[in-house]
N, CA, C and O atoms as CSV, one atom per row, in Angstrom:
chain,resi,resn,atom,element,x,y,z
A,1,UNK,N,N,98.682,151.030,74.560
A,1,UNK,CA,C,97.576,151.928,74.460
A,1,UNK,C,C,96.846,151.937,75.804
A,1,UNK,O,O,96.391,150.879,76.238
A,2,UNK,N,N,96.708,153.128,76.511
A,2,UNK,CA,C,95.898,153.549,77.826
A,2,UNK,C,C,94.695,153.425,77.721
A,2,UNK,O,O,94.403,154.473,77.146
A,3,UNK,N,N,93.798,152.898,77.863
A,3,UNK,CA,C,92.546,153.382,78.097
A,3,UNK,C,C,91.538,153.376,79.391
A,3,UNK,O,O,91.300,152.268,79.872
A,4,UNK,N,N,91.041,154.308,79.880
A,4,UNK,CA,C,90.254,154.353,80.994
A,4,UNK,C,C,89.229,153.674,81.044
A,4,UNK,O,O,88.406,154.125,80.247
A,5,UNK,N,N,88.787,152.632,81.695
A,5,UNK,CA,C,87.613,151.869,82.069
A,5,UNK,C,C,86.931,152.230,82.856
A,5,UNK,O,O,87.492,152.466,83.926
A,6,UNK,N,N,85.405,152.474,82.801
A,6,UNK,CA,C,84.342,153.128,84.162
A,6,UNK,C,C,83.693,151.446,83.821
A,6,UNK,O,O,83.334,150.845,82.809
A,7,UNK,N,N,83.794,151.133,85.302
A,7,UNK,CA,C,82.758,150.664,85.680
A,7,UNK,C,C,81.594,150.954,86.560
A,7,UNK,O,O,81.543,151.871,87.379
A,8,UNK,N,N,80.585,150.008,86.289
A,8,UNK,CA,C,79.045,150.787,86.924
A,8,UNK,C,C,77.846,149.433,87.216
A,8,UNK,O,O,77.703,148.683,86.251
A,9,UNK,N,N,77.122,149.156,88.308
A,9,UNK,CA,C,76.596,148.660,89.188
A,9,UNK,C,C,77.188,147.304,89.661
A,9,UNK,O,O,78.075,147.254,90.514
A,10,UNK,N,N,76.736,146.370,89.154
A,10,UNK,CA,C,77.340,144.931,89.642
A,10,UNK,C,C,78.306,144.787,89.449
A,10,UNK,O,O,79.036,144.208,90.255
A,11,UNK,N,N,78.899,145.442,87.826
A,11,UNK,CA,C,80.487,144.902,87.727
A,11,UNK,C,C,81.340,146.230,88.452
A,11,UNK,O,O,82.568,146.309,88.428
A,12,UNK,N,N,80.803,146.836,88.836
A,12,UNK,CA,C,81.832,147.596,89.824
A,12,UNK,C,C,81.791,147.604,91.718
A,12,UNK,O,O,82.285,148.279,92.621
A,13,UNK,N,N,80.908,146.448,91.584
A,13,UNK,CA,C,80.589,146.173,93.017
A,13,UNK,C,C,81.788,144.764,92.984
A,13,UNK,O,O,82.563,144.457,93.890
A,14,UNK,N,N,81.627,144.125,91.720
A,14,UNK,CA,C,82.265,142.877,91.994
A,14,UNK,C,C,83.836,143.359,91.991
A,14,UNK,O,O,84.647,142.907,92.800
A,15,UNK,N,N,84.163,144.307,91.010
A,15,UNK,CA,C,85.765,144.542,90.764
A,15,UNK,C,C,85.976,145.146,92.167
A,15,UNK,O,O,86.978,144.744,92.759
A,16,UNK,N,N,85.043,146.218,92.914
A,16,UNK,CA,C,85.523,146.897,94.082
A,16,UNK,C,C,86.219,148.608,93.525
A,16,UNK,O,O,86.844,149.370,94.262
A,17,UNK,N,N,85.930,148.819,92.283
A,17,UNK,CA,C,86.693,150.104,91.767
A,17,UNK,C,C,85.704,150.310,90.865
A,17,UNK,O,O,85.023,149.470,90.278
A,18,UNK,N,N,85.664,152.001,90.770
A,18,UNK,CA,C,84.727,152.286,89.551
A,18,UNK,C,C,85.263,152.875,88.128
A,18,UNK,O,O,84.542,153.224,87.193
A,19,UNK,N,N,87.009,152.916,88.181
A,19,UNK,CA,C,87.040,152.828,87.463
A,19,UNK,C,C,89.004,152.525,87.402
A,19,UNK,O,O,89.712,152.156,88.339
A,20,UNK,N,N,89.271,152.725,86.503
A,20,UNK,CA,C,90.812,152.320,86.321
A,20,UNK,C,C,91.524,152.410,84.960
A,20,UNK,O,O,90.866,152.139,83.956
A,21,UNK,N,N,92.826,152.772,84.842
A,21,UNK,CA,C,93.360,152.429,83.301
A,21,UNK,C,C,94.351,151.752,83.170
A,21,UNK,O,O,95.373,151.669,83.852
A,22,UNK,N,N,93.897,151.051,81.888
A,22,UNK,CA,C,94.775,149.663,81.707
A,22,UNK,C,C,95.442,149.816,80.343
A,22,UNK,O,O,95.342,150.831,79.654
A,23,UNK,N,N,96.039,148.870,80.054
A,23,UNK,CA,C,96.678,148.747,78.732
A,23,UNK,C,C,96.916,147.332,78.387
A,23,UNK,O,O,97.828,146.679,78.896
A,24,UNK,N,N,96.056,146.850,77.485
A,24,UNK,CA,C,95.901,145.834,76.963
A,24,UNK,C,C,96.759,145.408,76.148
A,24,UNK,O,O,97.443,146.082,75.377
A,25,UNK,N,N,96.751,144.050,76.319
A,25,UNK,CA,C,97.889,143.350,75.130
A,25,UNK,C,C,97.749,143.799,73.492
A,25,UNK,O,O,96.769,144.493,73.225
A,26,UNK,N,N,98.305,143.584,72.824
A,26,UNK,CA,C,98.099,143.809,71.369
A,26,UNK,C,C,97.425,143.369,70.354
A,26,UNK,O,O,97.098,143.789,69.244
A,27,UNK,N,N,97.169,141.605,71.521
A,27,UNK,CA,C,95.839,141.046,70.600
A,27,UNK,C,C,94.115,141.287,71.166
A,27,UNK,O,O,93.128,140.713,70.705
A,28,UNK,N,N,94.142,142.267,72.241
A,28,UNK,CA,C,92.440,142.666,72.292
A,28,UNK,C,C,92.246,144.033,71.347
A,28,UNK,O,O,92.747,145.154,71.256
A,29,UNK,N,N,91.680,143.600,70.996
A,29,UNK,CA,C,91.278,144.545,69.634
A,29,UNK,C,C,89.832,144.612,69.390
A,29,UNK,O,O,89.444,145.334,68.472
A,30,UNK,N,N,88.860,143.855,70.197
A,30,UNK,CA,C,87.502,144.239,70.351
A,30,UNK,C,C,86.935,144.521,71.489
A,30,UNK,O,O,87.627,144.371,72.495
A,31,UNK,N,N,85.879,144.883,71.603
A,31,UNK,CA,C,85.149,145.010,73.357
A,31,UNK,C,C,85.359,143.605,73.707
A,31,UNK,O,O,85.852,143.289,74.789
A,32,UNK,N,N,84.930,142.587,72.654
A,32,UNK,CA,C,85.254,141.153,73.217
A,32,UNK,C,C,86.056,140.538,73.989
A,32,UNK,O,O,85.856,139.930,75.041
A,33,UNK,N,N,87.252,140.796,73.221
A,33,UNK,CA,C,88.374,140.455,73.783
A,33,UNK,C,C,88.752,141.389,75.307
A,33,UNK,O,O,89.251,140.976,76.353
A,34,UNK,N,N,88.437,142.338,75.048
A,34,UNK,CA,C,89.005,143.359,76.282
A,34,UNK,C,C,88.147,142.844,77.226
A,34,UNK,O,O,88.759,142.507,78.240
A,35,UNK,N,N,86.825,142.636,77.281
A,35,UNK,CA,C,86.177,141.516,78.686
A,35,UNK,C,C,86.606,140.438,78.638
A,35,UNK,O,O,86.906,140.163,79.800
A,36,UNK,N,N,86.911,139.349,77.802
A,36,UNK,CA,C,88.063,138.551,77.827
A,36,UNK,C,C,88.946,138.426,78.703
A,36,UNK,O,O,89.129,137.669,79.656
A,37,UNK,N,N,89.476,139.284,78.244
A,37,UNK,CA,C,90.964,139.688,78.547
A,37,UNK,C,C,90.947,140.319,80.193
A,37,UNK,O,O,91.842,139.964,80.959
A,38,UNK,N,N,90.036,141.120,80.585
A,38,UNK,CA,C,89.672,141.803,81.879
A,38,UNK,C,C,89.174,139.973,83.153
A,38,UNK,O,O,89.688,139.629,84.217
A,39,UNK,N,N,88.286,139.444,82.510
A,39,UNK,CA,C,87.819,138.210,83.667
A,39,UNK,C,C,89.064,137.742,83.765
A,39,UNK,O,O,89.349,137.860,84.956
A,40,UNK,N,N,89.987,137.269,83.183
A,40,UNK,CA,C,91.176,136.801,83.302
A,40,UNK,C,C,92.032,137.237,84.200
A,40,UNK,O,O,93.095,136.648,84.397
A,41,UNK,N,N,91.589,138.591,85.018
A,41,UNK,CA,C,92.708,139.282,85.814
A,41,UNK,C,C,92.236,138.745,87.061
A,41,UNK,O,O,93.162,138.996,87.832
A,42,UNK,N,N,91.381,138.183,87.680
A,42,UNK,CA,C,91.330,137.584,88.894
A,42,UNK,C,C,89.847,137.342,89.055
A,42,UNK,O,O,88.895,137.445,88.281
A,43,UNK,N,N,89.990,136.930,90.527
A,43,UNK,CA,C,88.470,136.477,91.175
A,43,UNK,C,C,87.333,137.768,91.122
A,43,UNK,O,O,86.228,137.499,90.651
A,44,UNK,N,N,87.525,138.779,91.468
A,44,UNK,CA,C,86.495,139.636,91.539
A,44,UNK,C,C,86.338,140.352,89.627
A,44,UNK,O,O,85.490,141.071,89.099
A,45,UNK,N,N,87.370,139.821,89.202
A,45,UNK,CA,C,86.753,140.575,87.488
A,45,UNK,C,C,86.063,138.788,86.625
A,45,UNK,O,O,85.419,138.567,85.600
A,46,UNK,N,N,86.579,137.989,87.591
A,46,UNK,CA,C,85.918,136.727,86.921
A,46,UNK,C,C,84.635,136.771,87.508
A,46,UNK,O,O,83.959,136.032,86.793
A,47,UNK,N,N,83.984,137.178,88.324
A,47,UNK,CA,C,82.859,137.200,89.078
A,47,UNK,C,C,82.042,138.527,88.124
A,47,UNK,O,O,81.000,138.297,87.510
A,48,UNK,N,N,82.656,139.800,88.131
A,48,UNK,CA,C,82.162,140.679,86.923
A,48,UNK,C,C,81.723,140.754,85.906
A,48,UNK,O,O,80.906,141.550,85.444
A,49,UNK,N,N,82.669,139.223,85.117
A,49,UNK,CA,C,82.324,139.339,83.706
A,49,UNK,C,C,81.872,137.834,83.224
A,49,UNK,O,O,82.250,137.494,82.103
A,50,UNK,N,N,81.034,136.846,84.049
A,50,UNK,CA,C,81.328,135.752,84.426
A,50,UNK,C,C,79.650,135.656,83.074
A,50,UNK,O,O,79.911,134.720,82.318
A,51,UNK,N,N,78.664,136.102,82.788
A,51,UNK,CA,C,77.991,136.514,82.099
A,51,UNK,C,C,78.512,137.578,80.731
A,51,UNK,O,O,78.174,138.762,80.750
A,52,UNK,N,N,79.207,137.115,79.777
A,52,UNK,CA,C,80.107,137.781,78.960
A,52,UNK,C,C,78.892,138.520,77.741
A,52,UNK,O,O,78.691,139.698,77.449
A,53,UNK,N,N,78.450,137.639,77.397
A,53,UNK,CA,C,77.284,138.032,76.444
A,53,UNK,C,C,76.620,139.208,77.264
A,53,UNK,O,O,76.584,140.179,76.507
A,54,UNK,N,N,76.074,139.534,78.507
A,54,UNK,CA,C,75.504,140.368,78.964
A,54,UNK,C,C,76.150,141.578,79.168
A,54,UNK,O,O,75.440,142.583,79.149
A,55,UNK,N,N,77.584,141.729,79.398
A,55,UNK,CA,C,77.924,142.947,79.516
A,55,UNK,C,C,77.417,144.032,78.158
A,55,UNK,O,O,77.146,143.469,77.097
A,56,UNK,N,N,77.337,145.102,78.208
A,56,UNK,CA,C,77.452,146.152,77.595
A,56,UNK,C,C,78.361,146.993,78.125
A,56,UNK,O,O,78.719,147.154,79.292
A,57,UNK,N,N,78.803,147.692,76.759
A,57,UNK,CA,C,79.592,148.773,76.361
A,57,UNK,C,C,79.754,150.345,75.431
A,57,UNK,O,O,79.284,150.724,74.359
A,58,UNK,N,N,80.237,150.683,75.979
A,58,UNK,CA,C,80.048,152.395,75.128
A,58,UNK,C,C,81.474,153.033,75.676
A,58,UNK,O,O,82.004,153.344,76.743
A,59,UNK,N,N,81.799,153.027,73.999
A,59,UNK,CA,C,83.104,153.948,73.561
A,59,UNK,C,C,82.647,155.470,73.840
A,59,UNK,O,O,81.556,156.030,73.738
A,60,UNK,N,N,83.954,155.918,74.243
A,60,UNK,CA,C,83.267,157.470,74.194
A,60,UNK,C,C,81.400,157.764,74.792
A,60,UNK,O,O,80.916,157.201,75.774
A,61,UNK,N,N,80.894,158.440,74.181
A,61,UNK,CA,C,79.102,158.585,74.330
A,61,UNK,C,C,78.422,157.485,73.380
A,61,UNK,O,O,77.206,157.566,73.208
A,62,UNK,N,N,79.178,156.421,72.729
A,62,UNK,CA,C,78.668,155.778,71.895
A,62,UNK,C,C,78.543,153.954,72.238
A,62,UNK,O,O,79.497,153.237,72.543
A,63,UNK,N,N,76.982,153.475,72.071
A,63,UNK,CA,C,76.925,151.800,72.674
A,63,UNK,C,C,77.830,151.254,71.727
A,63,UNK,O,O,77.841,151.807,70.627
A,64,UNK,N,N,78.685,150.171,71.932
A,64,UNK,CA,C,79.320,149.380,70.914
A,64,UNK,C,C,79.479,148.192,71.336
A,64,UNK,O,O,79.708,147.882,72.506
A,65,UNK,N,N,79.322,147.165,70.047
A,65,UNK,CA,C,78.931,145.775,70.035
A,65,UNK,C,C,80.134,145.035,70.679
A,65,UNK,O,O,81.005,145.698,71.242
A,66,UNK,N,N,80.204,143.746,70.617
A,66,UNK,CA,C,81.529,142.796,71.118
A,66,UNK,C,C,82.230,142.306,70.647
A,66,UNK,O,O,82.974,141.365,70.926
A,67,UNK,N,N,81.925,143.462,69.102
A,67,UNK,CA,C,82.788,142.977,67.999
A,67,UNK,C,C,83.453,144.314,67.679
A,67,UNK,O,O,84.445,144.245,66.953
A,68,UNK,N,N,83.149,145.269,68.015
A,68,UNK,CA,C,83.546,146.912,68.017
A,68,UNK,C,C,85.465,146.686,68.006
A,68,UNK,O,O,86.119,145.696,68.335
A,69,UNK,N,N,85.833,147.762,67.598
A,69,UNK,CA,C,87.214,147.455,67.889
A,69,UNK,C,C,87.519,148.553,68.519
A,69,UNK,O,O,87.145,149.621,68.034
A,70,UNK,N,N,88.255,148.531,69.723
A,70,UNK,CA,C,88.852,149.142,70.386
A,70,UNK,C,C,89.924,150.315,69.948
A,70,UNK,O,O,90.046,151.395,70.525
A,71,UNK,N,N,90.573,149.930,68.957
A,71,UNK,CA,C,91.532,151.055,68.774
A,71,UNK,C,C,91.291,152.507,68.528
A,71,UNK,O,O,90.344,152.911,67.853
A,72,UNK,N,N,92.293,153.384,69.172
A,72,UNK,CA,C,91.882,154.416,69.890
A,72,UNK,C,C,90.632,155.147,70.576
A,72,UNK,O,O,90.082,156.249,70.563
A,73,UNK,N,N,90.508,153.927,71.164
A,73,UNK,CA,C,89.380,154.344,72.246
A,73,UNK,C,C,90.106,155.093,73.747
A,73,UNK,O,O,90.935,154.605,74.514
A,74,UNK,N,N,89.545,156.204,73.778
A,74,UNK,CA,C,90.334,156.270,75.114
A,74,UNK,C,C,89.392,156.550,76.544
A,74,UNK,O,O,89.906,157.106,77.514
A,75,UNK,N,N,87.945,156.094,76.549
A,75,UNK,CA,C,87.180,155.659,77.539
A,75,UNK,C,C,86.288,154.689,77.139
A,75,UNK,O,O,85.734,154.883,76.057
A,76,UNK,N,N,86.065,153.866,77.646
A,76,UNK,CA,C,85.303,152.701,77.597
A,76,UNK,C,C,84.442,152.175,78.730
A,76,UNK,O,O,84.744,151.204,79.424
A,77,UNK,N,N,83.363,152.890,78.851
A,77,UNK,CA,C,82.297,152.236,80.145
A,77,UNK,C,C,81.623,150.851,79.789
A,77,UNK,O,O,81.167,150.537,78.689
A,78,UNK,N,N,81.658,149.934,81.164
A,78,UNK,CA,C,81.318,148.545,80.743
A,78,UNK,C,C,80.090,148.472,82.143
A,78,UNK,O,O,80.292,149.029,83.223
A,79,UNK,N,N,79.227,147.916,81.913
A,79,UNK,CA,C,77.826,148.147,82.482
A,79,UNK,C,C,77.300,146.686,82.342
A,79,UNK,O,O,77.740,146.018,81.405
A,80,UNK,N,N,76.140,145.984,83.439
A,80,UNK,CA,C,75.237,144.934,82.980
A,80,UNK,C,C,73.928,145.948,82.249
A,80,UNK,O,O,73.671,147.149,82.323
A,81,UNK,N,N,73.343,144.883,81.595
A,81,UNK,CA,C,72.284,145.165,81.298
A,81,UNK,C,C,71.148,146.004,82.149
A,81,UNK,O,O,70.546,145.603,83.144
A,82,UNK,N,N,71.041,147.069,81.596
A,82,UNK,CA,C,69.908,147.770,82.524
A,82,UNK,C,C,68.091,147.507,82.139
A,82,UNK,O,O,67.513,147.531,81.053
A,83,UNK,N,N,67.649,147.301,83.323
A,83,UNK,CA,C,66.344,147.086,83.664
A,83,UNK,C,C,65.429,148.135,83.943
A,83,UNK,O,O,65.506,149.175,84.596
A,84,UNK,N,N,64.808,147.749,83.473
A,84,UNK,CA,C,63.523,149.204,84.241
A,84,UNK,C,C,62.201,148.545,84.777
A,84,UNK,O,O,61.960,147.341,84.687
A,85,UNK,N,N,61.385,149.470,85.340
A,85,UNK,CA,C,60.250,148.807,85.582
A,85,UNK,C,C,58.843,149.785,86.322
A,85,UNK,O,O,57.771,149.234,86.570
């Protein structure tokens, strides 16, 4: 299964790309696992996702938890927490 990943501020400063498509093993089946599964690919996505609880996510136009399941998702933006002030 393809799915397109956008990344956006820190974790796309740390990966160096804003966005990319991957295809995950058969056992990520939540947002969880798919950041999981993503820090695991090297130094700059272990530096990205190195704060796991903090990432956020949104399927399609929609926020989803880190328990969400992935299947047939076919965009997935992953973001830190945004601040205002």
């Amino acid at each position: 299964m393809a799915i397109e990943l956008l990344y956006f501020a820190r974790i796309r400063e740390a990966i160096g790309r804003s966005a990319e498509t991957v295809s995950p093993p058969p056992d990520v089946t939540t947002i969880a696992a798919l950041v999981e599964w993503l820090a695991a690919r090297g130094e700059g996505y272990a530096e990205a996702f190195a704060e796991r609880t903090k990432v956020r996510a949104a399927i399609g136009d929609a926020f989803a938890d880190p328990d969400t399941p992935i299947a047939g998702a076919r965009e997935i933006a992953l973001f830190p927490p945004v601040t205002g002030g």
